[in-house]
N, C-alpha and C positions, 0 to 999 in steps of 0.2 A: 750280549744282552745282559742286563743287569739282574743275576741270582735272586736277588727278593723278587724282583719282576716275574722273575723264572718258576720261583716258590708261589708266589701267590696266582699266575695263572695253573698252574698242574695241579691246586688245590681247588681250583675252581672247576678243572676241569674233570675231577676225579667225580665234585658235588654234582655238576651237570649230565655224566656220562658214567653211573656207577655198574655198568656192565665191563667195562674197559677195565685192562690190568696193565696201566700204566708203569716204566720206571719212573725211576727217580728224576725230578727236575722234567719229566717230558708233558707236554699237554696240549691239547688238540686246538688244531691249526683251522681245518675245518672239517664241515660233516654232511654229507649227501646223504639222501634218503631219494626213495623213490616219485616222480611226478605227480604232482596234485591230478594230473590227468587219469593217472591210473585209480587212484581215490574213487573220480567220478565216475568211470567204467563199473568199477565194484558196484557201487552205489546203485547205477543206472540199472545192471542187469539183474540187479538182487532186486532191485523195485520193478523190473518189467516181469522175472517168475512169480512175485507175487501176486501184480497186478491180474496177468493172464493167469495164472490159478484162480483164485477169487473172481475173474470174470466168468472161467467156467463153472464155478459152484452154485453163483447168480441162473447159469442157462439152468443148470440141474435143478433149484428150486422153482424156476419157473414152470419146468415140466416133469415135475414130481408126481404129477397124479399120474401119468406115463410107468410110473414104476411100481413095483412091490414094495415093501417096505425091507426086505433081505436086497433089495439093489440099491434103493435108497442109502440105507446103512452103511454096504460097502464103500458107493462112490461120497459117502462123506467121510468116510474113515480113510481110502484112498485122495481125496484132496487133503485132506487133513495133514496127512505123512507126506504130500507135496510140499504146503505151507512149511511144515518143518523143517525138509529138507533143504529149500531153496534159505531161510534166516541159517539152517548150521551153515551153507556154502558158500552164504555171503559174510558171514561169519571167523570162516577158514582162510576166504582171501582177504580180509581187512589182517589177519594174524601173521600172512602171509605177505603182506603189503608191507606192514610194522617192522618187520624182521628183516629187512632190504637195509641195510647202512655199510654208507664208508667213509671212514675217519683219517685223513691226513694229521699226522700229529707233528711234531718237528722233528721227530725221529723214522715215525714209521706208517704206511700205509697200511690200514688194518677193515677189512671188507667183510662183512658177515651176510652172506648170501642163504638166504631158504624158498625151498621150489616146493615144498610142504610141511606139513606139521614135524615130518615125520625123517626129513631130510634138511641136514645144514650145514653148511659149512663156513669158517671161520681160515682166512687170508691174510696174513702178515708178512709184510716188506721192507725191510730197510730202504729209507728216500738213497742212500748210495747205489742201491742194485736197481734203481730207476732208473732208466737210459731217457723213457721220452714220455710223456701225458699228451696226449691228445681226446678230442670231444668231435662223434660224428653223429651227423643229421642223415637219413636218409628219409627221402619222401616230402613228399607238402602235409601231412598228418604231425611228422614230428616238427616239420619246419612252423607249422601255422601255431603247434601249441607249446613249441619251446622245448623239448625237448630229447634225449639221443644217447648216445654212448658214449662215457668214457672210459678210456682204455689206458693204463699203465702198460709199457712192455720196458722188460728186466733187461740187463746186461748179460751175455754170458748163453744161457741155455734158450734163450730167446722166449721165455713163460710172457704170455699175456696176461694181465689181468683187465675186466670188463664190469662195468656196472652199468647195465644197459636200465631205460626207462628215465633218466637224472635229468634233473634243468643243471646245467652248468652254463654262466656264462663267459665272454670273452677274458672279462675281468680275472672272473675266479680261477680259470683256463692259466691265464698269466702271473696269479700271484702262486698257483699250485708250482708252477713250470719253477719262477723265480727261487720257491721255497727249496725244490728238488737241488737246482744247482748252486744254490746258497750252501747246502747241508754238505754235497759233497765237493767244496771248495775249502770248507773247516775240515 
C-alpha cells in the first residue's frame, strides 16, 4: 500500500480513536462496539425502575392521610434514594456499555473490555498470532436482533479472545478473515 496512503489513514485514525497508542504507519482497519440492542435494555430498564418508583410514590400520596407525617417523611425520603439509585445504575451501565470496544487495526487486535467501573481490561494481538475469527449466534433473541460473538483464537497457547454482545456481519466476518491472512502472508 502506498506510505502517504499509509500516513494519512494512521493520522486520521489516531484523530478519530485518541485513546489508541498506535505505532507508526499503523491505523484502524475497523471497530466494534457493543449492540444497539444492549443500549435499549439499559434504557428500557432504567426507564421501568423509574417508572415503577414514581408509580409507587403516586399510591403513597394518594393515601397519605393513612400515615403520620414521620412515615410520610420516610417513604419519600426512601423513594427518593430509589429514584437516585435506579439514574446512578443506569448511569453505570451506559459507562459500562461505552467502555466495550475492539479495534482491528492492520497490525493488531486491540480489545478493551469493562465488567465495571472498577474493573478493565485492555487485549492486544498481533493479526500473525491469529489463527481464525469467527462470529456466533446462539438463540432466536440474538438471531432476530443481529447480534452474537466474536471470537479471535491465537496460534500456539490456544488464548481465545471474545467480544460477546457485537453486530458483525458476513461481510465484515470476511474482510476481518481476509485482513488476518493478508498480514501474515507479508
Amino acid at each position: 500500500m502506498d506510505k502517504s496512503l499509509n500516513k494519512i489513514r494512521h493520522e486520521r485514525s489516531k484523530r478519530d480513536f485518541p485513546g489508541l497508542k498506535l505505532e507508526d504507519d499503523e491505523f484502524v482497519e475497523f471497530a466494534f462496539s457493543r449492540s444497539k440492542i444492549c443500549l435499549l435494555l439499559i434504557l428500557g430498564c432504567t426507564s421501568l425502575g423509574l417508572i415503577v418508583v414514581l408509580f409507587v410514590f403516586l399510591l403513597i400520596l394518594m393515601k397519605q392521610d393513612m400515615l403520620d407525617a414521620m412515615g410520610r417523611n420516610f417513604l419519600f425520603i426512601l423513594l427518593t434514594a430509589l429514584l437516585v439509585a435506579a439514574v446512578i445504575i443506569g448511569a453505570i451501565s451506559y459507562s459500562i456499555y461505552r467502555g466495550n470496544k475492539l479495534f482491528i487495526t492492520n497490525r493488531h487486535a486491540i480489545q478493551f473490555v469493562m465488567t465495571s467501573p472498577f474493573s478493565t481490561s485492555v487485549n492486544i494481538i498481533e493479526l500473525s498470532k491469529v489463527e481464525d475469527a469467527s462470529f456466533k449466534q446462539e438463540g432466536i433473541i440474538q438471531n432476530m436482533f443481529r447480534y452474537g460473538t466474536f471470537r479471535l483464537a491465537t496460534v500456539g497457547d490456544e488464548t481465545t479472545y471474545t467480544f460477546k454482545y457485537v453486530s458483525v456481519t458476513p461481510e465484515t466476518l470476511k474482510a476481518v478473515s481476509k485482513l488476518i491472512s493478508s498480514y501474515k502472508d507479508n
